[in-house]
C-alpha positions in Angstrom: 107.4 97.5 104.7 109.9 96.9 101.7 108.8 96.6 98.5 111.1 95.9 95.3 109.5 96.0 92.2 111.6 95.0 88.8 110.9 93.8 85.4 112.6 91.1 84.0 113.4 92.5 80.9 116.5 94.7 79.9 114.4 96.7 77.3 114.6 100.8 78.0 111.0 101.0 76.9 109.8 97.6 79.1 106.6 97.3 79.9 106.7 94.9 82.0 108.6 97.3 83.8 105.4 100.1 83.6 103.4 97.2 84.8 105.3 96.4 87.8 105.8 99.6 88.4 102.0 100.6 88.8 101.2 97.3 90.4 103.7 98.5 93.2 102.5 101.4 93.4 99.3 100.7 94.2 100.5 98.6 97.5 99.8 100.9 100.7 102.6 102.3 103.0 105.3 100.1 100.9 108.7 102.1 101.0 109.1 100.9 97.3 112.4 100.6 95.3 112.1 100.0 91.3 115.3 98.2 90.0 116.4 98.5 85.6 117.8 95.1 84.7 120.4 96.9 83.1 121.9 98.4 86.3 122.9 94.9 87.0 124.8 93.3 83.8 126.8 90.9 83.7 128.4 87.9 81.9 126.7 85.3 80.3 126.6 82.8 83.5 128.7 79.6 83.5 130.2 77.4 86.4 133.4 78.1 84.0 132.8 81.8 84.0 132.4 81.7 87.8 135.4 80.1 88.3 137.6 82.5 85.9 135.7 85.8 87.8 134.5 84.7 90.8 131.1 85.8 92.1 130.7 89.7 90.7 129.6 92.1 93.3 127.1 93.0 91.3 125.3 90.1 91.6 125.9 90.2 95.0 124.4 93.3 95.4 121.4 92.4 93.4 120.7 89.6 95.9 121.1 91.8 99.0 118.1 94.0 97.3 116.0 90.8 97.4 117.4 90.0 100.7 116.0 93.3 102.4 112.6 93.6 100.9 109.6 92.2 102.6 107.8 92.1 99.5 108.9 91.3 95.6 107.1 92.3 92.3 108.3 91.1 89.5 106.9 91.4 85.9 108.7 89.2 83.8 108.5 89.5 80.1 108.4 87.3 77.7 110.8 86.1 74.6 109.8 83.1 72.5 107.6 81.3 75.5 110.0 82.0 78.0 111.6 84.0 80.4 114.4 87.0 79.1 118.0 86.4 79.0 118.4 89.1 81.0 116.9 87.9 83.8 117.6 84.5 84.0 121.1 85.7 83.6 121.2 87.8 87.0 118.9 85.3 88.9 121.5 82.4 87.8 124.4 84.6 89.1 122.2 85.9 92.3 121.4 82.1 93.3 125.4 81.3 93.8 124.8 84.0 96.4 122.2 81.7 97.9 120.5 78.8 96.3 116.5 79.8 97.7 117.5 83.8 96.0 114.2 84.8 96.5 114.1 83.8 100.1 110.7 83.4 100.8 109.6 86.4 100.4 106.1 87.0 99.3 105.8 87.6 95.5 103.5 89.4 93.1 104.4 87.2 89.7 103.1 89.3 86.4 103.6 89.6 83.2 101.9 91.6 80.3 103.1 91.8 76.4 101.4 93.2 73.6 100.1 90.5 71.8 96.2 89.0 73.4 98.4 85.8 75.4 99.9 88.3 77.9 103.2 86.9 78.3 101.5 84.0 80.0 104.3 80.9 78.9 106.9 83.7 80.4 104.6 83.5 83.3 103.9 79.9 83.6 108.0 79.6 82.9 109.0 81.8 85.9 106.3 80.3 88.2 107.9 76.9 88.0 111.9 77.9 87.9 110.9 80.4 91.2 109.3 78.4 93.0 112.2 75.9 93.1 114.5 78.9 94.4 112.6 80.2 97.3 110.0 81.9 95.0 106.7 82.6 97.3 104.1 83.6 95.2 101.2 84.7 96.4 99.6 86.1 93.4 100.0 85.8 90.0 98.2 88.8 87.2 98.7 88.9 83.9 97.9 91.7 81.5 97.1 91.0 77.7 97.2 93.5 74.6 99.5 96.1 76.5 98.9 99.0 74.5 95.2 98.7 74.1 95.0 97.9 78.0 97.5 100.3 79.6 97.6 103.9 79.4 101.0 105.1 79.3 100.6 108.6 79.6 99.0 108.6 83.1 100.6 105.3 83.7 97.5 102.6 85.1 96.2 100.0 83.2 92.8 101.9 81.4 91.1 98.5 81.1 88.9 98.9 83.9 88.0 95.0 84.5 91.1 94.3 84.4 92.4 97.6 86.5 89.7 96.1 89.1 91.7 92.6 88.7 95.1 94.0 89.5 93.6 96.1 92.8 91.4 92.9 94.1 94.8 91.2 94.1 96.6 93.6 95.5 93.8 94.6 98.4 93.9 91.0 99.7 97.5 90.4 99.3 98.8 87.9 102.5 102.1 89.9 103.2 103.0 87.4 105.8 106.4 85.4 105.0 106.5 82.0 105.7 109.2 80.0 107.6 
């Protein structure tokens, strides 16, 4: 089983991307790839852009990742109440690819931030725009006060209610992809 795991947040430091990495992590026999937002840059999209450039393979080659995994975690950060620019930069170039980019794959939606809300409007943002473009999510988790709640140094959420939270969701999981 395939399992890509990205943040969607350009930071070097994300945390989102810590969470999504633990949370992918924690899934049994996954083959699991972690993608950096910032391997995939590209231009502000525009249908005017698109037109001057074309499609970028880098975009392309974004999708394909999507494409080939059989499971998707994505912990998408948050920037006033919505999603990063980052990412809904690449997933705006990725859905010229194909407009259901996310394919139907089965998704883990999180978010976490440092602040008590937990990046939930990013949440609540990305659960609506996904959805709408082949988003399947089977699970949503969202982790408040990052750095009072995650432990970086031995990388796992130290909150242990919410620790439980994460692996309940993660034990019962439906992997199965819709048609």
């Amino acid at each position: 089983m395939k399992l890509l795991a990205f943040a969607g947040s350009s930071s070097k430091q994300s945390i989102n991307k810590k969470l999504a990495t633990y949370a992918a992590g924690l899934f049994e026999n996954a083959e699991t790839e972690i993608l950096d937002l910032n391997d995939y840059e590209l231009p502000l999209f525009s249908v005017d852009k698109e037109k001057l450039i074309g499609q970028p393979p880098i975009a392309k080659q974004f999708y394909e990742k999507i494409e080939q995994a059989d499971i998707l975690v994505i912990s998408v950060a948050e920037h006033n109440a919505g999603m990063t620019a980052a990412f809904k930069n690449i997933y705006d170039w990725a859905s010229r690819q194909k407009k259901l980019v996310f394919d139907n794959t089965p998704l883990l939606l999180m978010s976490t931030s440092p602040g008590g809300y937990g990046g939930r409007n990013s949440l609540e943002a990305a659960q609506l725009s996904l959805k709408r473009y082949g988003g399947n999510i089977r699970a949503t988790f969202s982790l408040p006060s990052f750095n009072e709640n995650f432990d970086v140094a031995a990388n796992k959420i130290s909150n242990p209610e919410l620790d439980a939270e994460l692996k309940s969701i993660i034990r019962n999981f439906d992997y199965g992809k819709e048609t």
